[in-house]
PDB file of N, CA, C and O in Angstrom:
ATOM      1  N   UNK A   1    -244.147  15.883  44.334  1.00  0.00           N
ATOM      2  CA  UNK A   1    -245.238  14.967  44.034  1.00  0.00           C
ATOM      3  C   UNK A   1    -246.555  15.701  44.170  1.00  0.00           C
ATOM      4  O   UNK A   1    -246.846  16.169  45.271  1.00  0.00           O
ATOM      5  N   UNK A   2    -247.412  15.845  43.092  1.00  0.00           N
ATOM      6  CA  UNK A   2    -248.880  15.946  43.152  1.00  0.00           C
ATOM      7  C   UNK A   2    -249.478  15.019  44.369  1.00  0.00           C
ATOM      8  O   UNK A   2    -249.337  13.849  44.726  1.00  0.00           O
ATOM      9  N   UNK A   3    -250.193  16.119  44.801  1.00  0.00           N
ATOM     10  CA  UNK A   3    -251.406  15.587  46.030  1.00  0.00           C
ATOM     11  C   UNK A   3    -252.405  14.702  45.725  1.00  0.00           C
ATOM     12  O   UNK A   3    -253.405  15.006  45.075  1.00  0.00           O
ATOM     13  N   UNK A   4    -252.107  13.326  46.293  1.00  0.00           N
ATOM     14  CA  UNK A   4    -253.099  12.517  45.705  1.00  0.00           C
ATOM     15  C   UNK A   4    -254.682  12.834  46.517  1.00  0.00           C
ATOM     16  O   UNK A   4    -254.962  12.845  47.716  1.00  0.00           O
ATOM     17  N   UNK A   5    -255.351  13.023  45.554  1.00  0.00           N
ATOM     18  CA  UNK A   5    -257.244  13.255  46.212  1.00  0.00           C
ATOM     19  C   UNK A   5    -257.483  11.610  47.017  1.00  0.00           C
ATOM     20  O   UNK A   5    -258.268  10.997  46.293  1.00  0.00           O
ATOM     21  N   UNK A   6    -257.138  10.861  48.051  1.00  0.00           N
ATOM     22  CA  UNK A   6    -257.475   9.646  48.892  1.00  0.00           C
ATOM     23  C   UNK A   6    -259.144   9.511  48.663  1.00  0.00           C
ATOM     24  O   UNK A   6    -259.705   8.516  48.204  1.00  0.00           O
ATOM     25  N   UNK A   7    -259.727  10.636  49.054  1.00  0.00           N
ATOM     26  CA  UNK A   7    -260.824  10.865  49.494  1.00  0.00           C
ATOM     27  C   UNK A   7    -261.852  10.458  48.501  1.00  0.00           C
ATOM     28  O   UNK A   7    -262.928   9.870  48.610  1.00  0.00           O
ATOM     29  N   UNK A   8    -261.134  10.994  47.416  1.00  0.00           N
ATOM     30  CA  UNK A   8    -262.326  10.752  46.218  1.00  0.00           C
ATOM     31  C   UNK A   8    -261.383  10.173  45.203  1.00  0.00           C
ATOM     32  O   UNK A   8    -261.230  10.712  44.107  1.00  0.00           O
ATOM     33  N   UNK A   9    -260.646   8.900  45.617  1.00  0.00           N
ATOM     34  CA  UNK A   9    -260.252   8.272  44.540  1.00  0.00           C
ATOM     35  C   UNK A   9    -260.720   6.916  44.259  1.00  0.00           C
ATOM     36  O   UNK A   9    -260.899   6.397  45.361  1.00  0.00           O
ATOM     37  N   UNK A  10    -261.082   5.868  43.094  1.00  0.00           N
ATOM     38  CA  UNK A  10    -261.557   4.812  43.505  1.00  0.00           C
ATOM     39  C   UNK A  10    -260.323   3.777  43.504  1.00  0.00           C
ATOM     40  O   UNK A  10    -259.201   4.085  43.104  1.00  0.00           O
ATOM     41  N   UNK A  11    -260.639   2.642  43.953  1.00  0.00           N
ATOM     42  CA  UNK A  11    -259.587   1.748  43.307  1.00  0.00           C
ATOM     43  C   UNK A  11    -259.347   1.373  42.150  1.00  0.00           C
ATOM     44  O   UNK A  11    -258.161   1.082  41.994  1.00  0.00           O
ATOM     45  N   UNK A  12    -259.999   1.251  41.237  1.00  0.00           N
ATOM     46  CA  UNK A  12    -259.985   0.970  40.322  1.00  0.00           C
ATOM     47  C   UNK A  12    -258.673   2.504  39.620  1.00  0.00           C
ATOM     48  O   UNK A  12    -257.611   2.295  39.034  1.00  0.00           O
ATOM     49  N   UNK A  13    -259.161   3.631  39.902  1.00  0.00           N
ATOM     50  CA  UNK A  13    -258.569   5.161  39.726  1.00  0.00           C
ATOM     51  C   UNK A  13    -256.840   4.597  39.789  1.00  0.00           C
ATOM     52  O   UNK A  13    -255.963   4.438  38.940  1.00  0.00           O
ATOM     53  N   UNK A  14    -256.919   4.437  41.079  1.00  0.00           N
ATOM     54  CA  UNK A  14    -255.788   4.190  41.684  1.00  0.00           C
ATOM     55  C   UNK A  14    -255.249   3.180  41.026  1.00  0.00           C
ATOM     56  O   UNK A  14    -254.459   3.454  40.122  1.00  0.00           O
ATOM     57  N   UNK A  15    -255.532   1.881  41.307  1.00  0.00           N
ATOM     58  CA  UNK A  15    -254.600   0.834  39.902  1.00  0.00           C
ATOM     59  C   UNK A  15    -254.521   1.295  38.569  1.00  0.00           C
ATOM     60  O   UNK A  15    -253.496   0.830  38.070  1.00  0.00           O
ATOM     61  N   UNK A  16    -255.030   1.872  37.914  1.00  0.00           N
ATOM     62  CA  UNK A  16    -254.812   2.168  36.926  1.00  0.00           C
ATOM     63  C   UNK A  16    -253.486   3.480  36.727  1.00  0.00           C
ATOM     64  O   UNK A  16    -252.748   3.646  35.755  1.00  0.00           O
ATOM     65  N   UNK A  17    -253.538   4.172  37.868  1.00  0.00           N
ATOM     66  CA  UNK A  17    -252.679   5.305  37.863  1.00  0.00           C
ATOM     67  C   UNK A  17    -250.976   4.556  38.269  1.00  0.00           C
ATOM     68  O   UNK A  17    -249.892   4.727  37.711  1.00  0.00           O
ATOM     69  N   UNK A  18    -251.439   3.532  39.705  1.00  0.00           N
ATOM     70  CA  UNK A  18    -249.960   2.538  39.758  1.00  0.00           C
ATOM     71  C   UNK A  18    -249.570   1.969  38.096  1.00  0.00           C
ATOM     72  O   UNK A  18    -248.526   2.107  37.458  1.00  0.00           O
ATOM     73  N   UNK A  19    -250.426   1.521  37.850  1.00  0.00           N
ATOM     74  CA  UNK A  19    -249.804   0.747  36.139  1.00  0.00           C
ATOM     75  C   UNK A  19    -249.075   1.357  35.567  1.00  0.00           C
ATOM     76  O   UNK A  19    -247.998   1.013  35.079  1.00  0.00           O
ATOM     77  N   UNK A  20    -249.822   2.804  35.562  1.00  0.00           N
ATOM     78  CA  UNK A  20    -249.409   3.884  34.401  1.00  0.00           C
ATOM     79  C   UNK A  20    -247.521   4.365  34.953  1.00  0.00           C
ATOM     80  O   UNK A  20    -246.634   4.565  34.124  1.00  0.00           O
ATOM     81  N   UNK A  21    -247.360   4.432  36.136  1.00  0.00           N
ATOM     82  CA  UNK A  21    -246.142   4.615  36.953  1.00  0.00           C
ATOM     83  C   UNK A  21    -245.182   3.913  36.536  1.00  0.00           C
ATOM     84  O   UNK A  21    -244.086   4.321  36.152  1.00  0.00           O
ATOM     85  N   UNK A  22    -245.736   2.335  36.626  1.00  0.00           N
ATOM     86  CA  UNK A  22    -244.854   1.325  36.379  1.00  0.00           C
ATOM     87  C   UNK A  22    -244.183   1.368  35.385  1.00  0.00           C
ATOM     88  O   UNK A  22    -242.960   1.471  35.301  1.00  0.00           O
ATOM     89  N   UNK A  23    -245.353   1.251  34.158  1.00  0.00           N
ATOM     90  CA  UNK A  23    -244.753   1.692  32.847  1.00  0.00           C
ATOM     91  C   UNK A  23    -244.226   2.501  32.500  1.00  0.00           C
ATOM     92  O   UNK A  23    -243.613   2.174  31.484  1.00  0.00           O
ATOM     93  N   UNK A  24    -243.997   3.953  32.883  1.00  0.00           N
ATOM     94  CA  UNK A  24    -242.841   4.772  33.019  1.00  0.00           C
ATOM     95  C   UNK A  24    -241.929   4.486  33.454  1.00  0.00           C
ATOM     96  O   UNK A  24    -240.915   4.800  32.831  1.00  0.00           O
ATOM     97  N   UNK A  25    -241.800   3.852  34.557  1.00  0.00           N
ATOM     98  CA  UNK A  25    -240.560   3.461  35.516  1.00  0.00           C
ATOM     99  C   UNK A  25    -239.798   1.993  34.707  1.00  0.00           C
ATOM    100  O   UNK A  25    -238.616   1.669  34.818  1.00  0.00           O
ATOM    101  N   UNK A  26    -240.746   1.351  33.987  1.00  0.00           N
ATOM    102  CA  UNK A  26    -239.845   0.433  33.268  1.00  0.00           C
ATOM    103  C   UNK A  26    -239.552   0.627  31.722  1.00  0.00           C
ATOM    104  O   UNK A  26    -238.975  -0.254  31.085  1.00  0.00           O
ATOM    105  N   UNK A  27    -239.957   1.770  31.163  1.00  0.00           N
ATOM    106  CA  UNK A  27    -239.121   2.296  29.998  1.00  0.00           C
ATOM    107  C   UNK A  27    -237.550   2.851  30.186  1.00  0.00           C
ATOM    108  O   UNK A  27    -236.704   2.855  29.291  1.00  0.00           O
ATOM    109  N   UNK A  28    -237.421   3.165  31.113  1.00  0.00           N
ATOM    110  CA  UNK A  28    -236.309   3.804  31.685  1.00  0.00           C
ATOM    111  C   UNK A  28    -235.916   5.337  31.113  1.00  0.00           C
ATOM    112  O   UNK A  28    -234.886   5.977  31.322  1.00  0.00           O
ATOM    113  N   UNK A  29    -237.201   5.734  30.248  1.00  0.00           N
ATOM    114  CA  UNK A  29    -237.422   7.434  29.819  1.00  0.00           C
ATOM    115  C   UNK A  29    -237.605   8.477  30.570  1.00  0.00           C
ATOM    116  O   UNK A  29    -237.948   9.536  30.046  1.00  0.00           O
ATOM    117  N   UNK A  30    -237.397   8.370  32.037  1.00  0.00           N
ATOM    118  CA  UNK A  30    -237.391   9.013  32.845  1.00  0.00           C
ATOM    119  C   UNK A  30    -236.702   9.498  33.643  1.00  0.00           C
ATOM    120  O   UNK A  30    -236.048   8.807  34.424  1.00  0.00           O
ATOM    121  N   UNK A  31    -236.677  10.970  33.643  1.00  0.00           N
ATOM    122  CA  UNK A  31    -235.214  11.915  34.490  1.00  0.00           C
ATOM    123  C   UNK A  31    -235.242  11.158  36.109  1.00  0.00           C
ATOM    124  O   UNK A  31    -236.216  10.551  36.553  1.00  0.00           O
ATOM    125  N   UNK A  32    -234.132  11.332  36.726  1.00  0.00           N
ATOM    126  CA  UNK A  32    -233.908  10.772  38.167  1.00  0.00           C
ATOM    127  C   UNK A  32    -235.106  10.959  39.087  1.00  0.00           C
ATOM    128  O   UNK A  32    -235.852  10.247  39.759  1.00  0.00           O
ATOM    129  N   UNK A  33    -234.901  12.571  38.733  1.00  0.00           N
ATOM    130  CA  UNK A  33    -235.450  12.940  39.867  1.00  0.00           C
ATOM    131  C   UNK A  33    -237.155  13.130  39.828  1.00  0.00           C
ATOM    132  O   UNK A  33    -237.835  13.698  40.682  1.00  0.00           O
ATOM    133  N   UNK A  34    -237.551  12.585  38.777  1.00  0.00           N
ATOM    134  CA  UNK A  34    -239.047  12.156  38.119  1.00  0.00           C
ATOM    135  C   UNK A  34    -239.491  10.683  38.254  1.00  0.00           C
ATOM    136  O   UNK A  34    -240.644  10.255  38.221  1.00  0.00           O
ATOM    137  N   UNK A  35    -238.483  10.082  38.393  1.00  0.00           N
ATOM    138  CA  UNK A  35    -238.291   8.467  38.777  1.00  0.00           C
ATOM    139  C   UNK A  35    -238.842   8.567  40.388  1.00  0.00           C
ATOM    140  O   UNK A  35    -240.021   8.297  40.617  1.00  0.00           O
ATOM    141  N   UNK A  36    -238.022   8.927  41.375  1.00  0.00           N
ATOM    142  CA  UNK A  36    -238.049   9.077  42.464  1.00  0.00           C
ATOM    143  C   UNK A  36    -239.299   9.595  43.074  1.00  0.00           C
ATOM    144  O   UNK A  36    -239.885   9.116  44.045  1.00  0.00           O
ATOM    145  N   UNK A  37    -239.652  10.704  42.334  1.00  0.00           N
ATOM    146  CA  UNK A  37    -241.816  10.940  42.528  1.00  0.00           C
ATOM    147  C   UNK A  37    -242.104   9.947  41.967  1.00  0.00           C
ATOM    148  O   UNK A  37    -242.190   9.080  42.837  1.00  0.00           O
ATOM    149  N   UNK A  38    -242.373   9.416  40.739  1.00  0.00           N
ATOM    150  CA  UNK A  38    -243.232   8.608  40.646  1.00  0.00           C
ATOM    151  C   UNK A  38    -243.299   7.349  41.275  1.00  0.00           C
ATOM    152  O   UNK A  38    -244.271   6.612  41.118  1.00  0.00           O
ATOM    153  N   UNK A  39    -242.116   6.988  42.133  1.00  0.00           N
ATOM    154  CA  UNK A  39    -241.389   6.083  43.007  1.00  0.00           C
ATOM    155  C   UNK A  39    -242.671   5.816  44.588  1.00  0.00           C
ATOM    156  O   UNK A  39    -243.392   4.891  44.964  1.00  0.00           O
ATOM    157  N   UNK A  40    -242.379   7.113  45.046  1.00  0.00           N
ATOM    158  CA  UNK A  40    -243.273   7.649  45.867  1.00  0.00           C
ATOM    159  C   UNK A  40    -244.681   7.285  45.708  1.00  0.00           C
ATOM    160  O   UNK A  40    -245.377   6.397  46.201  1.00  0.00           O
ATOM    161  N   UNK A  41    -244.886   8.191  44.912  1.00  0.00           N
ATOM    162  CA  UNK A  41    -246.220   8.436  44.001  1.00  0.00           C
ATOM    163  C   UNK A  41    -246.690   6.469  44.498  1.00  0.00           C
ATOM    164  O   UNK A  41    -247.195   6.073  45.548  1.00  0.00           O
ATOM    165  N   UNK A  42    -246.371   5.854  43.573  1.00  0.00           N
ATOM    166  CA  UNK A  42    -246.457   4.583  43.613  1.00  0.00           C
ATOM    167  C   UNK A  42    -246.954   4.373  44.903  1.00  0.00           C
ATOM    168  O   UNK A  42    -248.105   4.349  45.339  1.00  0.00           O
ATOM    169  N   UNK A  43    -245.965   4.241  45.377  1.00  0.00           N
ATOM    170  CA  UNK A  43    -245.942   3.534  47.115  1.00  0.00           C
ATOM    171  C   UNK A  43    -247.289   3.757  47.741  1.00  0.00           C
ATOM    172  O   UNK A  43    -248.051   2.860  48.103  1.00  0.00           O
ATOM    173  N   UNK A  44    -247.558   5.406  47.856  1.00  0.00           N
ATOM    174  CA  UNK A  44    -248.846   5.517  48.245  1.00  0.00           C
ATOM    175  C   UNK A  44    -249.989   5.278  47.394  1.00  0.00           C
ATOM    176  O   UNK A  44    -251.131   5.493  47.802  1.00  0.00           O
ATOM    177  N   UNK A  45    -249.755   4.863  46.280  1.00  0.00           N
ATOM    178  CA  UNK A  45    -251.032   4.281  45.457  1.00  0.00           C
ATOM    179  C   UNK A  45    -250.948   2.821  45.916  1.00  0.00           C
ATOM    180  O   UNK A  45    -252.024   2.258  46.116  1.00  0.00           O
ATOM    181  N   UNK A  46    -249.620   2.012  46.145  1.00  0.00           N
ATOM    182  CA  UNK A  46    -249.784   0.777  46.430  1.00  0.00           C
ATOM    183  C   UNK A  46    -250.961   0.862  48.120  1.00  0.00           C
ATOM    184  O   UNK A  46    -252.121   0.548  48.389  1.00  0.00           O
ATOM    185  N   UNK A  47    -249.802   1.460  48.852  1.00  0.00           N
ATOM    186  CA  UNK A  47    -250.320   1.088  49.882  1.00  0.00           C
ATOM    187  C   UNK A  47    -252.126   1.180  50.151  1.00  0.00           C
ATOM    188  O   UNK A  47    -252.807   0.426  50.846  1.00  0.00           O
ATOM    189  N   UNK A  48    -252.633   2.544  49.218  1.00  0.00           N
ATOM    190  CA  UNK A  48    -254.401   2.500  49.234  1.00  0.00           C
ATOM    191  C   UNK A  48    -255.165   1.148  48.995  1.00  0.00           C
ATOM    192  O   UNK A  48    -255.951   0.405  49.583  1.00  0.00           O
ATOM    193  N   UNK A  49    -254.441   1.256  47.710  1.00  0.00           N
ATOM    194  CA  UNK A  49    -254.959  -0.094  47.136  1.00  0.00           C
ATOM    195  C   UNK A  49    -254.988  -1.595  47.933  1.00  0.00           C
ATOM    196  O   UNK A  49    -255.854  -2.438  48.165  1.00  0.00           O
ATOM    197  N   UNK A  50    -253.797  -1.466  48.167  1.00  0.00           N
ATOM    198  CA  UNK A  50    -254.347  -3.212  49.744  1.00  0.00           C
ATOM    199  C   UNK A  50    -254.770  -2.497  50.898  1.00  0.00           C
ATOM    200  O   UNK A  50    -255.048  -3.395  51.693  1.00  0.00           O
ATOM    201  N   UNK A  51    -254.982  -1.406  51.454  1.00  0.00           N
ATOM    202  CA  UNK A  51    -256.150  -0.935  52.533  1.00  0.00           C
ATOM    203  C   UNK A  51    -257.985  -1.051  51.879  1.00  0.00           C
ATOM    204  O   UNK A  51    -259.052  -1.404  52.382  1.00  0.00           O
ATOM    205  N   UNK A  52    -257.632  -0.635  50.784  1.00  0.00           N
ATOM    206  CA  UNK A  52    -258.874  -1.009  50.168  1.00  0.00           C
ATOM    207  C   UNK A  52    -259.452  -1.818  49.986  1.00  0.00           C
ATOM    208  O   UNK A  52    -260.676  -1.748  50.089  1.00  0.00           O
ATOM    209  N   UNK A  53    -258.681  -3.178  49.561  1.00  0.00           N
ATOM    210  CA  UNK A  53    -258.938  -4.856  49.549  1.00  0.00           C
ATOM    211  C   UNK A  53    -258.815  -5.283  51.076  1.00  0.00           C
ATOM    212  O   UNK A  53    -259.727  -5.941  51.576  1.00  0.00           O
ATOM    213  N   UNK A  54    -258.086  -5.046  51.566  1.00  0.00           N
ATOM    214  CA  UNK A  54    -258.086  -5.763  53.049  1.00  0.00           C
ATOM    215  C   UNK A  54    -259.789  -5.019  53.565  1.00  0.00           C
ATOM    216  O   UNK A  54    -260.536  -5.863  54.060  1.00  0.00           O
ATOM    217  N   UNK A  55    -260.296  -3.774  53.483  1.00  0.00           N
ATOM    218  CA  UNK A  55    -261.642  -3.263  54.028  1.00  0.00           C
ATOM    219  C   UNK A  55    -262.507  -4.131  52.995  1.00  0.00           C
ATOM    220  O   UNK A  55    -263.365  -4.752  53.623  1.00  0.00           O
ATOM    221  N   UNK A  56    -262.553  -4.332  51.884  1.00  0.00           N
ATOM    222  CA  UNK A  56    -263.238  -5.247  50.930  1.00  0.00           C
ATOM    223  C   UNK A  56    -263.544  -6.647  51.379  1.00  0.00           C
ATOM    224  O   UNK A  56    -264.617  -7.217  51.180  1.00  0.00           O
ATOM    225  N   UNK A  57    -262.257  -7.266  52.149  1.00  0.00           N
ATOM    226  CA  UNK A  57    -261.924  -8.682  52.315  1.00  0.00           C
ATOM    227  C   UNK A  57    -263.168  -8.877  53.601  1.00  0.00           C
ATOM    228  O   UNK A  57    -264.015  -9.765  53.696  1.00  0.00           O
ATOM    229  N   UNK A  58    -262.876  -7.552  54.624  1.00  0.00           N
ATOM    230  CA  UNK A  58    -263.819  -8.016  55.603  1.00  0.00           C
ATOM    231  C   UNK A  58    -265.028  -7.732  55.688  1.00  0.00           C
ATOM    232  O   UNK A  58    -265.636  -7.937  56.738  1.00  0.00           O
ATOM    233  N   UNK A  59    -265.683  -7.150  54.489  1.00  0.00           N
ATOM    234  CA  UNK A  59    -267.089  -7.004  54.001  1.00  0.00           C
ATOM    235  C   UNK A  59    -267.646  -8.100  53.719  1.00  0.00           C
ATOM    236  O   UNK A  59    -268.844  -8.207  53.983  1.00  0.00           O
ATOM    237  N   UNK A  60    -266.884  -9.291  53.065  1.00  0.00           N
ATOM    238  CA  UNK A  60    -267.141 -10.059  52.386  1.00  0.00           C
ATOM    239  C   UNK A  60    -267.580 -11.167  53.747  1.00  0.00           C
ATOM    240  O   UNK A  60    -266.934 -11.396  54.770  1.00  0.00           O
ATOM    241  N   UNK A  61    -269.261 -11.868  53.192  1.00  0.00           N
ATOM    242  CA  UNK A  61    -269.832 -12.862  54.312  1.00  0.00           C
ATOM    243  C   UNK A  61    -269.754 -14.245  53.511  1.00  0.00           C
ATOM    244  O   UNK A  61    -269.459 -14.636  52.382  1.00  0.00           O
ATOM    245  N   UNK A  62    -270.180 -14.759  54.720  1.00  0.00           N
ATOM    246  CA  UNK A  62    -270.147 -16.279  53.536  1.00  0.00           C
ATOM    247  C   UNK A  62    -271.720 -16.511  54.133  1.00  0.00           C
ATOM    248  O   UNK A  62    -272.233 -16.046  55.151  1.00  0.00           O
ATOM    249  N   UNK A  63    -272.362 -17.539  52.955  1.00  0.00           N
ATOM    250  CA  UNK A  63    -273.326 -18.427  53.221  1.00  0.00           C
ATOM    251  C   UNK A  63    -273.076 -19.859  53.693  1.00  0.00           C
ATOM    252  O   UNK A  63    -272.293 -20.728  53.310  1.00  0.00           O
ATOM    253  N   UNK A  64    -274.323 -19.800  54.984  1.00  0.00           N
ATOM    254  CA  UNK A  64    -274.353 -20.588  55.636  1.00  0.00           C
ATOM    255  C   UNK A  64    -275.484 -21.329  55.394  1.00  0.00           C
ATOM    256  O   UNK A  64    -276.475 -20.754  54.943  1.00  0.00           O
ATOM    257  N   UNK A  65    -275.506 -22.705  55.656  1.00  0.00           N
ATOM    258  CA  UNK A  65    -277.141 -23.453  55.724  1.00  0.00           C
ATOM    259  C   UNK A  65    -277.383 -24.175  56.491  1.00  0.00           C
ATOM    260  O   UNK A  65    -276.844 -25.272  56.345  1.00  0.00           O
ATOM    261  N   UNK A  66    -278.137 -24.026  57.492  1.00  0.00           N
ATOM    262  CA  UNK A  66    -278.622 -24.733  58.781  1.00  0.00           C
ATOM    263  C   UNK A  66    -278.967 -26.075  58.830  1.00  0.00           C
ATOM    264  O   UNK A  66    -278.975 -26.409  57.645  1.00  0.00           O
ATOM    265  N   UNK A  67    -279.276 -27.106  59.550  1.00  0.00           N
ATOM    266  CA  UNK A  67    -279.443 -28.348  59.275  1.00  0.00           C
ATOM    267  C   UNK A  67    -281.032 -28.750  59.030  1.00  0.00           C
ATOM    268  O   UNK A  67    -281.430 -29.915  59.010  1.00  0.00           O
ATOM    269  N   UNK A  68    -281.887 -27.557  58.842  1.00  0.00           N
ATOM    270  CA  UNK A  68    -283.299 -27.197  58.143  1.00  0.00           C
ATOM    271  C   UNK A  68    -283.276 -26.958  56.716  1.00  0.00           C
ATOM    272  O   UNK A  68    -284.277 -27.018  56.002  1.00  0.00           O
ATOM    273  N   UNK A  69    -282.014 -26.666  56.290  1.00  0.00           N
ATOM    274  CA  UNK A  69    -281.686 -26.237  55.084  1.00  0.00           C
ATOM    275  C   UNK A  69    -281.539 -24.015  54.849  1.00  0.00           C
ATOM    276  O   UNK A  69    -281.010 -23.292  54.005  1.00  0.00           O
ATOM    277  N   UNK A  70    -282.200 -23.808  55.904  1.00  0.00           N
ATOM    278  CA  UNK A  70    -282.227 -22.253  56.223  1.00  0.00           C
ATOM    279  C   UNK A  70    -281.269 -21.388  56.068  1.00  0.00           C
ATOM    280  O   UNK A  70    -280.637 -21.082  57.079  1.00  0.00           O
ATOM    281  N   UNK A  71    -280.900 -20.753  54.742  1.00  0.00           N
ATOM    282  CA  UNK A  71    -279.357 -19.859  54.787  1.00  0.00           C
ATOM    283  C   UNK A  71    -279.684 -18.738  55.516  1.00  0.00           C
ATOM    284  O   UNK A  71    -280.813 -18.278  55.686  1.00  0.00           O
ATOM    285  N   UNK A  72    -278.633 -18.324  55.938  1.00  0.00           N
ATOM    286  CA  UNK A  72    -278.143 -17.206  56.331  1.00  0.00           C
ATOM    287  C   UNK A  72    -276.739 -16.503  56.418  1.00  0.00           C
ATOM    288  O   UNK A  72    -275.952 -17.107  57.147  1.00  0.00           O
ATOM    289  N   UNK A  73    -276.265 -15.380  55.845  1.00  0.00           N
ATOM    290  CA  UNK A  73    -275.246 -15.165  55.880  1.00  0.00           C
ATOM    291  C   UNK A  73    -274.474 -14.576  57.343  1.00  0.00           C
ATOM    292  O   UNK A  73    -274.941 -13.888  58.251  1.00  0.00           O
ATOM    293  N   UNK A  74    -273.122 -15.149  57.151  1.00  0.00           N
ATOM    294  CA  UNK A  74    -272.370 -14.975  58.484  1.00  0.00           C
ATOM    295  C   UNK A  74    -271.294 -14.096  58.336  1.00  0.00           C
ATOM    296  O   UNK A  74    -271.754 -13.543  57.337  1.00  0.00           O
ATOM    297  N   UNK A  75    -270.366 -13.592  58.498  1.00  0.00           N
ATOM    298  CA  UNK A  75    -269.501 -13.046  58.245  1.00  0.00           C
ATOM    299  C   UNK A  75    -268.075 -13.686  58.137  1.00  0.00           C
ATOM    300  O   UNK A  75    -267.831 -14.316  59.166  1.00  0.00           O
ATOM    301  N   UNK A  76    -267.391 -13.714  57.526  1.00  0.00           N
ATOM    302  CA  UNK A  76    -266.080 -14.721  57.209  1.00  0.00           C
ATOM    303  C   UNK A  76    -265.309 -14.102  58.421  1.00  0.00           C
ATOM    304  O   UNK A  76    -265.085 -12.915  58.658  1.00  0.00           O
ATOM    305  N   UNK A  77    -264.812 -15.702  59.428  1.00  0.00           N
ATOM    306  CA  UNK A  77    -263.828 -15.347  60.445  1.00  0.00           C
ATOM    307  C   UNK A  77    -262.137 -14.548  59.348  1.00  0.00           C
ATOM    308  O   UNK A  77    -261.853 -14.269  58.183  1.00  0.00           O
ATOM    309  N   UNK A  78    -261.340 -14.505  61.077  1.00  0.00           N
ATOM    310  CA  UNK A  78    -260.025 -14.044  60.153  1.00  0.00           C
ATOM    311  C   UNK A  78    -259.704 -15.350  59.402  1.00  0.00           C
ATOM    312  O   UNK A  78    -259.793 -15.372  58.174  1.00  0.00           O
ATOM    313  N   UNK A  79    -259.391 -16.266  59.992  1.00  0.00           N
ATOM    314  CA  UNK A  79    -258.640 -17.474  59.651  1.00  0.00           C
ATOM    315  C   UNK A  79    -259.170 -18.181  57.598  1.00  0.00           C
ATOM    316  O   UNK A  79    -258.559 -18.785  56.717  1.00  0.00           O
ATOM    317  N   UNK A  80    -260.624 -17.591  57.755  1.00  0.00           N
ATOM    318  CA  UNK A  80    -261.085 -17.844  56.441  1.00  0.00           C
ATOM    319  C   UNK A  80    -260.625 -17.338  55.042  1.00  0.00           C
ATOM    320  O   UNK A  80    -260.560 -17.796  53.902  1.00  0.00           O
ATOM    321  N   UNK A  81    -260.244 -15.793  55.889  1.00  0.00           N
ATOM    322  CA  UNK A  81    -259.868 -14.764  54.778  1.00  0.00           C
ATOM    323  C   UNK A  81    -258.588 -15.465  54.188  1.00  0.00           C
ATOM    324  O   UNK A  81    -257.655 -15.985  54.798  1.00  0.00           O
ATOM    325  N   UNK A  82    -258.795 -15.340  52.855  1.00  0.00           N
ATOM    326  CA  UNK A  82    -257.159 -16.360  51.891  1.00  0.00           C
ATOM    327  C   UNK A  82    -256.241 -14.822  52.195  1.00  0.00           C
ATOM    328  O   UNK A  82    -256.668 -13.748  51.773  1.00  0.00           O
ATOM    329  N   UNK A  83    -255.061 -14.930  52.911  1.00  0.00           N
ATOM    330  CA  UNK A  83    -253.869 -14.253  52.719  1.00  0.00           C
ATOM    331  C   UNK A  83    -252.511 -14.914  52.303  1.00  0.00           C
ATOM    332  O   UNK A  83    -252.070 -15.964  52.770  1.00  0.00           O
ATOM    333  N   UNK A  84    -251.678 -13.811  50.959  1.00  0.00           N
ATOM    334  CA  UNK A  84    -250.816 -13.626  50.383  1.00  0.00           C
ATOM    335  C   UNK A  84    -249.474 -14.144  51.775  1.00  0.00           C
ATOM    336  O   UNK A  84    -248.270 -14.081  51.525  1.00  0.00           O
TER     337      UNK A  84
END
């Protein structure tokens, strides 16, 4: 398996490179043992990709408005965050 660059990859990089996997892996044009890297390959593109959204998820604040009407943003507890 080629060394994936983590460092300087985006997500967007990365989903697009899982897709491209998939679609190899579901033509079924692919030798065993080329299946099995890109198998790999995958996995660690999956796994970036929800480390990336889960660090995304807890960036994300919500707006609040005081009983003055005064927003301010707060940061979304865990319990807020929508999980799969």
């Amino acid at each position: 398996m080629k060394n994936i660059d983590f460092e300087n990859l985006s997500f967007e990089t990365a989903m697009a490179e899982l897709e491209n996997i998939v679609r190899q892996l579901e033509t079924g044009q692919i030798k065993l043992d080329d299946a099995v890297e890109a198998y790999e390959k995958a996995s660690h593109l999956k796994k970036f990709c929800e480390e990336k959204l889960k660090s995304a998820e807890l960036k994300v604040e919500k707006i609040e408005q005081d009983k003055d009407g005064n927003l301010s943003l707060k940061p979304l507890d865990e319990n807020e965050i929508a999980h799969d």
